[in-house]
C-alpha positions in Angstrom: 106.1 185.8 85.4 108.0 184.1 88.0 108.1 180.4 88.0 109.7 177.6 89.8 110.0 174.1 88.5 109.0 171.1 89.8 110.3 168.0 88.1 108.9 164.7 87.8 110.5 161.5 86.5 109.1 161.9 83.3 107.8 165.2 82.9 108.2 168.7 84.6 105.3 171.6 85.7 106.0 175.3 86.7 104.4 176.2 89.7 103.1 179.6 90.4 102.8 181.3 93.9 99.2 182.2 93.1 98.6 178.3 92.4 98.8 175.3 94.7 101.8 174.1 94.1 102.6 170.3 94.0 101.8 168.1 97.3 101.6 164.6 98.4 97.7 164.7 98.7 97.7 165.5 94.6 100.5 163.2 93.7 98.6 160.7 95.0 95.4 161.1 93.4 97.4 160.8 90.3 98.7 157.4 91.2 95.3 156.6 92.2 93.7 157.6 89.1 96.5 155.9 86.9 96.3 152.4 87.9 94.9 152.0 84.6 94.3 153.9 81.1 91.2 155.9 80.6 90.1 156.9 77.2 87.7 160.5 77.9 89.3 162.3 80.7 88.0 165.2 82.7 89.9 166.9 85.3 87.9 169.5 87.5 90.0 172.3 89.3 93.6 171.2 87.7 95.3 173.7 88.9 99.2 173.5 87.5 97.4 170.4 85.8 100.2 168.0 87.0 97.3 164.8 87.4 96.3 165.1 84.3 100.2 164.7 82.9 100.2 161.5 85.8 97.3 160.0 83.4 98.7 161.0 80.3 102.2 159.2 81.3 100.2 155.8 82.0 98.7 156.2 78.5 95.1 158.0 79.5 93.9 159.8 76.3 92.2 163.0 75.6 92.5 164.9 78.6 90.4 167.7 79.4 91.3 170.2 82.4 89.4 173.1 83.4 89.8 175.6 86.3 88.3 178.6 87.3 91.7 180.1 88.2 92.7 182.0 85.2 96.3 182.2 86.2 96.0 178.5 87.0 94.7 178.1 83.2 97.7 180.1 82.1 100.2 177.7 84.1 98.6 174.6 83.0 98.6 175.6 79.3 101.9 176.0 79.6 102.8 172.8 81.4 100.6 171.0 79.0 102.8 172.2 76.3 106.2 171.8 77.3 105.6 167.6 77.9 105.1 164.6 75.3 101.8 164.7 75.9 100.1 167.6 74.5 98.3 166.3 71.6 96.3 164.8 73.5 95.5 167.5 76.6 93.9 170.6 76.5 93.3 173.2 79.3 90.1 175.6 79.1 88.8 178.4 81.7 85.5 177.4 83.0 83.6 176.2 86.0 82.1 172.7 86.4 79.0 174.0 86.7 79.6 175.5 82.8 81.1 172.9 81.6 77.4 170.5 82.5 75.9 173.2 80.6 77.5 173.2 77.3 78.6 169.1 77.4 77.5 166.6 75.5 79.7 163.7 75.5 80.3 160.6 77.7 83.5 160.7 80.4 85.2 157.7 81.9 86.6 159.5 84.4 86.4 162.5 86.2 89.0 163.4 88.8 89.4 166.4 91.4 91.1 167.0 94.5 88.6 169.4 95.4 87.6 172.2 98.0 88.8 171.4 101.2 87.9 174.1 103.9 83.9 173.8 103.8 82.3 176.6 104.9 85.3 177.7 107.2 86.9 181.0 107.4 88.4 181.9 103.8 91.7 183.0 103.5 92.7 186.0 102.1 94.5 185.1 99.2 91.9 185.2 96.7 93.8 182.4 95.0 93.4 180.0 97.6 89.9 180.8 98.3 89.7 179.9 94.8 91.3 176.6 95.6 90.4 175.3 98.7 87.1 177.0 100.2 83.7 175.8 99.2 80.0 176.1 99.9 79.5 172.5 99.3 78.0 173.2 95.8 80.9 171.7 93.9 79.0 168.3 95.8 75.7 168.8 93.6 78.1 169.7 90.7 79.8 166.4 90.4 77.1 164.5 91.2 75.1 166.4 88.5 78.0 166.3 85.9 78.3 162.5 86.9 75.3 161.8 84.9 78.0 162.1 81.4 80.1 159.0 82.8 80.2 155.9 80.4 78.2 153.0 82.7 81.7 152.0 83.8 82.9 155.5 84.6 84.2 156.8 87.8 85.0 159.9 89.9 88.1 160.0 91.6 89.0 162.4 94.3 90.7 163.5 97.6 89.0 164.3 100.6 90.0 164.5 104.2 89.3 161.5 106.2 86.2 162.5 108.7 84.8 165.0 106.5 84.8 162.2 102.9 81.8 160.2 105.1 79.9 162.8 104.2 80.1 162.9 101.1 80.2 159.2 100.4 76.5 159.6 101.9 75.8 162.6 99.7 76.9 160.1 96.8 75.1 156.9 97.8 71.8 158.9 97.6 72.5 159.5 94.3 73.4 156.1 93.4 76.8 156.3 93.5 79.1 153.5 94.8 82.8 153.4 96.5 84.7 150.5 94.7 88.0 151.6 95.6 89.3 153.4 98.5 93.0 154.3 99.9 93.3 155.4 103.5 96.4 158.0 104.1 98.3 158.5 107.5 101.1 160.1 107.8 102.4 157.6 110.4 101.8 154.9 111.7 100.7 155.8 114.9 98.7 158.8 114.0 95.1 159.2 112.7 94.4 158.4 108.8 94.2 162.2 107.4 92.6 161.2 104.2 90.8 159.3 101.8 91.1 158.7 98.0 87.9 157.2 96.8 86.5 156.1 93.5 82.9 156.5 92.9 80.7 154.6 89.9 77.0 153.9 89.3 77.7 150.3 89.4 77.4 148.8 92.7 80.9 146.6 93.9 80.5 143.3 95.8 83.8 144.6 98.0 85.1 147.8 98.3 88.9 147.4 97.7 91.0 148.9 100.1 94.3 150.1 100.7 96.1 151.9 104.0 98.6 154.0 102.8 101.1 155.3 105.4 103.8 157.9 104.0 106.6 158.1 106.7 108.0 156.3 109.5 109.0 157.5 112.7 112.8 158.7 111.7 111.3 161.2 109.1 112.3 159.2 105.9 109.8 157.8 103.5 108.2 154.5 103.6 109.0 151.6 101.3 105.4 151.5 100.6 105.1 155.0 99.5 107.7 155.1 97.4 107.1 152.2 95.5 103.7 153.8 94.8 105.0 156.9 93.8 108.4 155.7 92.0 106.3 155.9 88.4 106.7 159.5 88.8 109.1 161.2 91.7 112.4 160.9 91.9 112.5 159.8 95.7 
């Protein structure tokens, strides 16, 4: 199998061609998600499982990741078991939709950067279909699997920027509350491109926010972003 490697400050994944590789839109989410421990973990679509190893490093403890990407299983497996972490991770090939089915414990968190494309033309690399093309079902799915969260439990995810309205609505009617939310541009004088949000049944007084922009206008990265990133790239 041919692999590259991607390293991290503290830990390094293998990336796969038929797997998204690592990106600023997942590295984020990670930081996100890791502003704090989180005793039950579930990560939905992991991919090369690289947020889960984020929590892990900032102390998060057993760490479930499923994907329906059998390669991707294969990749994260792997990844889970070359780090300091792997006692405490495991990796298993199954939809979120099976995974409701057969659970019967309480989460405190459940992250995803999830389907992207909704409803638009699907590639043709089954892989990425896999990915980053969705029906809108994996919607219903979290909202059904958020029923398992603890009453302080969350769901953490990346969505871009116009399209996360909607599904902060879907949310809402299903008594679901943003808390926390970071707003991502790429510069500072373009458009925000995305949203991280955090989603729990409790209902905030404020919703904390933070405007994230990644570079400035001579291509290098912001001070901003990489002290919110320096846990874990070298940058």
């Amino acid at each position: 199998m041919n692999l590259e490697v991607f390293n991290f400050r503290a830990f390094k994944v293998y990336q796969h061609e038929k797997v998204m590789k690592v990106n600023t839109d997942g590295v984020l989410l990670g930081v996100f998600s890791s502003e704090k421990p989180w005793e039950k973990v579930l990560e939905v679509g992991c991919g090369l499982g690289y947020i889960s190893l984020m929590l892990a490093q900032k102390d998060s403890e057993n760490i479930l990741a499923i994907d329906i990407n059998p390669i991707a299983v294969k990749i994260c497996k792997l990844n889970f078991l070359i780090n300091p972490w792997h006692y405490k991770m495991k990796v298993k090939h199954i939809s979120l939709h099976e995974w409701v089915q057969q659970n019967q414990e309480k989460i405190d968190l459940i992250v995803t950067n999830p389907p992207y494309f909704v409803d638009a033309f699907p590639s043709p690399n089954p892989y990425k279909r896999l990915s980053r093309h969705s029906n809108e079902k994996w919607v219903d799915e979290l909202i059904y699997a958020s029923s398992f969260l603890t009453y302080e439990g969350q769901i953490h995810l990346a969505y871009p920027f116009i399209s996360s309205f909607y599904v902060e609505k879907k949310f809402f009617l299903h008594g679901l509350h943003v808390h926390k939310q970071w707003i991502i541009r790429s510069f500072r004088t373009s458009y925000p491109y995305l949203r991280l949000l955090s989603f729990s049944k409790i209902k905030p007084e404020i919703v904390i926010t933070e405007n994230l922009i990644i570079q400035s206008d001579d291509l290098t990265y912001t001070e901003e972003y990489k002290t919110m990133v320096g846990s874990f790239l070298h940058i």
